[in-house]
C-alpha angles and dihedrals in degrees: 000000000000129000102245084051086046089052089046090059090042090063106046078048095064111032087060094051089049087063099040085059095041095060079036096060088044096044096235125133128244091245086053120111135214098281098054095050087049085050092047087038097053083042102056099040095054089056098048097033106145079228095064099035096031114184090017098123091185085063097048090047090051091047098055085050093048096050093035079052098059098035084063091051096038089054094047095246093306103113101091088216123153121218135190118224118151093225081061089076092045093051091050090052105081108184117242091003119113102220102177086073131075104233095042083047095054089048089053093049090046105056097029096051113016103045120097093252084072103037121134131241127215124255113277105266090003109062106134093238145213098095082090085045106063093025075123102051123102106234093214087050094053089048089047089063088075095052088055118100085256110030078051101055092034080052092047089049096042094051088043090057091042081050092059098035092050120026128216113316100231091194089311110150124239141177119209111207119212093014102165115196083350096257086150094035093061088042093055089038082059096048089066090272122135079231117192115171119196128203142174097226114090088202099049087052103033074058091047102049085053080073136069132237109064148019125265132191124186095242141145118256092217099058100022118191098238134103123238118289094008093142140034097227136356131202135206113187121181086353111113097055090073091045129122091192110011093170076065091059101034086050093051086047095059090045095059101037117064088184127041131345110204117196124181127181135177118274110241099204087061113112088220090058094036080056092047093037088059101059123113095210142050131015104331095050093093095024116134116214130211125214106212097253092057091049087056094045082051094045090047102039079054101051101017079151083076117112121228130296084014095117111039128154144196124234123220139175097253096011147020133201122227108198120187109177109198097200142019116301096237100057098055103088 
């Protein structure tokens, strides 16, 4: 593993554990929302307030820590702030792992923060959706689709449009949203992307990890771990039919991602989604569809700051691909 890999890690690490102390300092839960850390913050800094325990160092230490704490939730991890809190040292001491080097770090990272015991649920009423959805699903049956005469055509077309849309990865790094049992991932990982894919299904990513290629973490799109700017491009595809608040999603794309953001979604006036938009059962059964024209009208309501030609799509008979680049293609790698 390189060291500019090694320092990447490093920073998701790290950036995860930031906000897991922080809730830990406030008292508030990973599934808790904004009102309820303001609550526990207004709480706690009235009880340990310098005005109402002067000269007690202990409490102006825990202050600081509790207002450091909420400044770095209330901003979505994007403070920046440091805090001191002495279960910080004990989390970063990870028994029998080396972590000054590279590879004993990466071990460290992986099973500490991309393993399903510390997964992280979505927010209470604004989890992105869709884990729930598929909880029924067989992983390898899902997989066996594609190898099916038309998953395998509808896969062929697909990759060919993510091909054009995108471009070769040349050690670029992306994170595909919503990756299932990673069939996409290992293809742009394929493709010469760093690719890590993130979902909210234990089973899809526990499937995935059992294949090479690429990194998963069991994450919500919505409020995905991961600091501004962390990869060059990110990818959603067949996402944001299964989600509750996919502006949520598509807005946590574009923080992450400096370069291109790809999302494809599934083509309504296709016989073969009319047929899956009919059923009564699975996963389908409460799926929304977007005609082309109404995926442009979302991408551009979202960003109207984009200049033009910056969100384009291509059309296709079962999908189309809705690309917005945020900056200028060359200086994405």
């Amino acid at each position: 593993m390189t060291m500019d890999e090694h320092d990447f890690q490093k920073g998701i690490a790290e950036g995860i554990a930031k906000e897991k102390l922080a809730r830990h300092i406030l008292g508030v839960s990973e599934n808790d929302g904004p009102e309820r850390i303001k609550k526990a913050f207004w709480l706690l800094a009235m009880q340990h307030h310098p005005d109402r325990t002067p000269g007690d160092r202990e409490s102006e230490r825990r202050f600081q820590n509790i207002a450091n704490a909420y400044d770095y939730l209330a901003k979505g991890g994007r403070a920046g702030v440091m805090f001191e809190e002495r279960e910080a040292e004990a989390e970063r001491r990870a028994g029998g792992y080396r972590v000054e080097n590279p590879w004993g770090y990466y071990l460290w990272w992986r099973d500490n923060y991309f393993d399903d015991r510390y997964g992280l649920p979505p927010r209470e009423g604004e989890g992105s959706g869709g884990g729930d959805l598929f909880a029924r699903v067989d992983p390898r049956r899902y997989e066996e689709w594609y190898r099916s005469p038309r998953g395998a055509r509808i896969d062929e077309e697909e990759k060919a449009s993510l091909a054009r849309l995108l471009g070769p990865g040349g050690g670029s790094r992306l994170l595909d949203v919503g990756c299932g049992t990673g069939h996409f991932t290992r293809w742009f990982a394929a493709q010469g992307y760093r690719a890590v894919g993130i979902d909210l299904s234990r089973e899809f990513t526990g499937h995935a990890r059992r294949r090479d290629g690429a990194l998963y973490a069991l994450a919500d799109g919505s409020r995905l771990p991961f600091a501004d700017n962390a990869f060059h491009a990110a990818s959603a595809i067949a996402v944001l039919e299964f989600a509750r608040f996919p502006e949520y999603i598509v807005r946590e794309m574009r923080r992450v991602a400096e370069g291109a953001i790809l999302i494809l979604m599934l083509n309504p006036d296709s016989d073969l989604n009319a047929e899956r938009g009919g059923r009564r059962t699975g996963p389908f059964a409460s799926a929304r569809f977007w005609k082309p024209d109404a995926a442009l009208r979302f991408m551009r309501d979202l960003f109207p700051e984009g200049a033009p030609g910056s969100i384009r799509n291509e059309i296709h008979v079962d999908f189309h691909v809705v690309r917005y680049a945020r900056t200028d293609e060359r200086r994405q790698r």
